[in-house]
C-alpha positions in Angstrom: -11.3 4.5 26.7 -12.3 1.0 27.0 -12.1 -0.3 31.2 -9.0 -1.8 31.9 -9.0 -5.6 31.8 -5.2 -6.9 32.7 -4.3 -8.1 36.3 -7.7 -6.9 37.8 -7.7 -7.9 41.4 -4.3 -9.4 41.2 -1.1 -8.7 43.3 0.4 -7.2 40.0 -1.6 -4.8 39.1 -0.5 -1.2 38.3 -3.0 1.6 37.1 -0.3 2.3 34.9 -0.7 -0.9 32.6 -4.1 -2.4 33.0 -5.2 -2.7 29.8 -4.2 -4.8 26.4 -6.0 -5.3 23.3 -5.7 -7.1 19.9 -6.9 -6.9 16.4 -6.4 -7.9 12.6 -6.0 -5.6 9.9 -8.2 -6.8 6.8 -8.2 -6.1 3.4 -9.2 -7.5 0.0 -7.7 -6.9 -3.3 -9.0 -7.6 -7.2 -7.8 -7.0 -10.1 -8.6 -8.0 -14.0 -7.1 -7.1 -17.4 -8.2 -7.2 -21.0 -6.3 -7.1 -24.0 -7.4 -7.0 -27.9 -5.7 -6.8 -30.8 -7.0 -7.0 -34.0 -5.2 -7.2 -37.5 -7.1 -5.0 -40.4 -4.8 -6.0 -43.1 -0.9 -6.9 -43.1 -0.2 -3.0 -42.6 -2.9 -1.9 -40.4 -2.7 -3.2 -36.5 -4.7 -2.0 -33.8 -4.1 -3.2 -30.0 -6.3 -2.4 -26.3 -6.0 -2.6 -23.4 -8.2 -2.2 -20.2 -7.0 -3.4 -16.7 -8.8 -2.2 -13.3 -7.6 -2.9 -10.1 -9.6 -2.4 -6.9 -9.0 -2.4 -2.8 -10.4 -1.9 0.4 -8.9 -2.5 4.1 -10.1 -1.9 7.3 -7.5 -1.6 10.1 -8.0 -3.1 13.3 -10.1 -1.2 15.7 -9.1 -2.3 19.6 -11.3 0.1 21.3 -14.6 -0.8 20.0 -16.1 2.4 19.0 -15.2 5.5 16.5 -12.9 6.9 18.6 -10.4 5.0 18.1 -7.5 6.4 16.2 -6.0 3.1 15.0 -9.0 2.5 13.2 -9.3 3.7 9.7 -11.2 2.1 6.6 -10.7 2.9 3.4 -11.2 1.9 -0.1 -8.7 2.3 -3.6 -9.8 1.9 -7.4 -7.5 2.3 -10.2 -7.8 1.9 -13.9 -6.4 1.9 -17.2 -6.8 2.4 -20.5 -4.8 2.4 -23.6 -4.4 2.2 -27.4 -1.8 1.2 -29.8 -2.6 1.7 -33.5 0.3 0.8 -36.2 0.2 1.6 -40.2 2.8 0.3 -42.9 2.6 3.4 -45.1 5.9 1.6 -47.4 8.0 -1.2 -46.9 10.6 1.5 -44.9 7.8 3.4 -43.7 6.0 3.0 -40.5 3.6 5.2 -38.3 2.8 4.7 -34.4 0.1 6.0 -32.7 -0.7 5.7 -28.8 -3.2 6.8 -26.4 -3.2 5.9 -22.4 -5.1 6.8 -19.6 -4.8 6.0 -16.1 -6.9 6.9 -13.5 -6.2 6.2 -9.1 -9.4 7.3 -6.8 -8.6 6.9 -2.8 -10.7 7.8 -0.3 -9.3 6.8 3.7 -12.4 6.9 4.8 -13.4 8.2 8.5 -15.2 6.4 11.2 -18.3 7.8 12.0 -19.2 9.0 15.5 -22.3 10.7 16.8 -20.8 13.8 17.7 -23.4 15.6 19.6 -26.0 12.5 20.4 -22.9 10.5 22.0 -20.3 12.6 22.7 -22.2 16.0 23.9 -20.2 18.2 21.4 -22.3 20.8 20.3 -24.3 21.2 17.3 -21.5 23.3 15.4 -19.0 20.7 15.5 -21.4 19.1 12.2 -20.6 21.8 10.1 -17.3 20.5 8.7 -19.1 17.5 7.2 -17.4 15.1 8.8 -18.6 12.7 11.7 -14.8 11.8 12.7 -14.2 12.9 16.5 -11.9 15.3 17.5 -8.1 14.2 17.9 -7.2 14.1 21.5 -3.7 13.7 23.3 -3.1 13.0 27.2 0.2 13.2 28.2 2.4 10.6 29.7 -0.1 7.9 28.0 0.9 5.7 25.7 -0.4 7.0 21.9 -3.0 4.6 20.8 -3.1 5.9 17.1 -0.5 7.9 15.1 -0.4 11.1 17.3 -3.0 10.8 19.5 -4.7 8.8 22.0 -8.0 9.3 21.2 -10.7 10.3 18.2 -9.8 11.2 14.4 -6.0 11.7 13.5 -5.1 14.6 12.1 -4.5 14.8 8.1 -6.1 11.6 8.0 -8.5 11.9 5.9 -7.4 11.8 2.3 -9.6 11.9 -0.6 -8.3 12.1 -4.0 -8.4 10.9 -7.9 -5.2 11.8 -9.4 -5.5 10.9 -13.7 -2.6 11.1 -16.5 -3.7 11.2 -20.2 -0.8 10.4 -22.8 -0.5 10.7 -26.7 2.4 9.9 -28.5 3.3 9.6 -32.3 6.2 8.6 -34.8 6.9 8.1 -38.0 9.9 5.6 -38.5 12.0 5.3 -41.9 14.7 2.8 -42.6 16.7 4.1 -44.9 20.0 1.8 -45.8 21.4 1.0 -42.6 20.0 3.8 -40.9 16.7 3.9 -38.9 15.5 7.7 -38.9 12.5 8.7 -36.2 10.6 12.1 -35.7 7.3 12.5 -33.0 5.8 13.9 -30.1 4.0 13.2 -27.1 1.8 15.2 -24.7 0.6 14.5 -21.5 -1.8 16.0 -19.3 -1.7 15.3 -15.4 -4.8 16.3 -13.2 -5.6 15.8 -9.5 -8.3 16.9 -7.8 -8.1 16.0 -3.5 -9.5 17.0 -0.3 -7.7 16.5 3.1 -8.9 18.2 6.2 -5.9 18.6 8.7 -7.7 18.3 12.6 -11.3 18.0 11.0 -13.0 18.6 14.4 -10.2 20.3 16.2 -7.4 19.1 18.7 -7.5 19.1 22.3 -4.2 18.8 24.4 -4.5 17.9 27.7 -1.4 17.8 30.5 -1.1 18.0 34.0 0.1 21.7 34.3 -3.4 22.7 35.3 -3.1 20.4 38.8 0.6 20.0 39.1 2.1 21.4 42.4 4.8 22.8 40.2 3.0 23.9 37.4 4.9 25.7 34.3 3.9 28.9 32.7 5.2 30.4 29.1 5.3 33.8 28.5 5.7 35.7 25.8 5.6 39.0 24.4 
C-alpha cells in the first residue's frame, strides 16, 4: 500500500481515510481498410476486401507498483478478410461465390512483479508462468481493484484468438417473373484461449484471528 498522504498532521485526520489517488486510463486505437474490385469481362466480377483494426490501453495505476489491482494493460488485433466473385453464366443466369474470414486476438496482459526478489514469496510461486501477484483481500477496507485490495485479480487474465471462416454459394435464375435461388454456406468457428482463475493464489485476511469475539464455523 502506498503511505497515506491526506490530512497528515491536520485536526481532521482519521486512519480511516488518509489516502487519495488519481489516474488516467490511456489507450490508442487504429484501424485501415482496403477494398478491390476488378472487372474481367462484363460477366465476370471479382471484389476484396482486407480491413485490420488494432488497440491497446493501459488503465490507470494509483499505487505505483504491480500490485495494484486497478492496473491492467492489454492489447486487441482484429482482422478481416473477404471475397466476392460473381459470373453471368446467361442473361437469367447468375452464380455467387463468397469467402470471409475474420480473426480477434486479445491478450489483458498482467503486470509484472518480482515475486520472490520483491515480495519474499518463494521460489514455487514461478511455476505458473506468470509474474502477476497474488490477489489479496482485507476486510473492512475499501476494494482498490475489482475484488480485491491488493495484487492480480482473479480471472483477469484473458488470452484468446477466437476466428470464423465462411463460404457461401448461389446460383440465381430469373425465370418470367420469378426469381428462383438454390446454395449453401458453411462456416467454421474456432477459439483457442487461456484464462488462469487466482494465478498465484488468494489470500483472505479478517480480524477473527485478534478479535475479542472471534467466530468459529464448524462443520461436519
Amino acid at each position: 500500500f502506498p503511505l497515506p498522504n491526506l490530512n497528515i498532521g491536520r485536526a481532521n485526520y482519521t486512519r480511516y481515510s488518509d489516502w487519495f489517488g488519481s489516474g488516467a486510463n490511456r489507450s490508442q486505437n487504429d484501424q485501415f481498410d482496403i477494398k478491390i474490385d476488378h472487372a474481367f469481362s462484363d460477366k465476370t466480377h471479382l471484389s476484396g476486401k482486407y480491413s485490420q483494426a488494432e488497440s491497446n490501453w493501459k488503465q490507470a495505476g494509483t499505487f505505483g507498483n504491480g500490485l495494484d489491482p486497478a492496473y491492467n494493460p492489454g492489447v486487441s488485433h482484429a482482422h478481416l478478410f473477404a471475397l466476392n466473385f460473381t459470373h453471368s453464366i446467361k442473361d437469367n443466369l447468375l452464380l455467387s461465390v463468397s469467402y470471409g474470414f475474420t480473426r480477434r486476438y486479445d491478450d489483458s496482459g498482467d503486470p509484472k512483479v518480482d515475486l520472490v526478489g520483491d515480495l519474499g514469496m518463494p521460489a514455487y510461486m514461478l511455476t505458473s508462468g506468470f509474474s502477476v501477484g497474488p490477489a489479496i483481500s482485507l476486510s473492512n477496507y475499501y476494494s482498490a481493484g475489482p475484488n480485491n485490495n491488493l495484487g492480480g485479480v482473479a480471472w483477469g487474465i484473458l488470452r484468446q484468438g477466437p476466428e470464423t471462416h465462411q463460404l457461401a454459394a448461389n446460383i440465381s435464375r430469373l425465370q418470367g417473373r420469378h426469381d428462383l435461388r438454390i446454395g449453401g454456406e458453411i462456416r467454421m468457428h474456432r477459439i483457442s484461449m487461456v484464462q488462469p482463475g487466482e494465478q498465484n493464489g488468494y489470500f483472505g485476511f479478517d480480524q477473527n484471528g485478534t478479535s475479542q469475539s472471534p467466530w468459529v464455523t464448524i462443520s461436519g
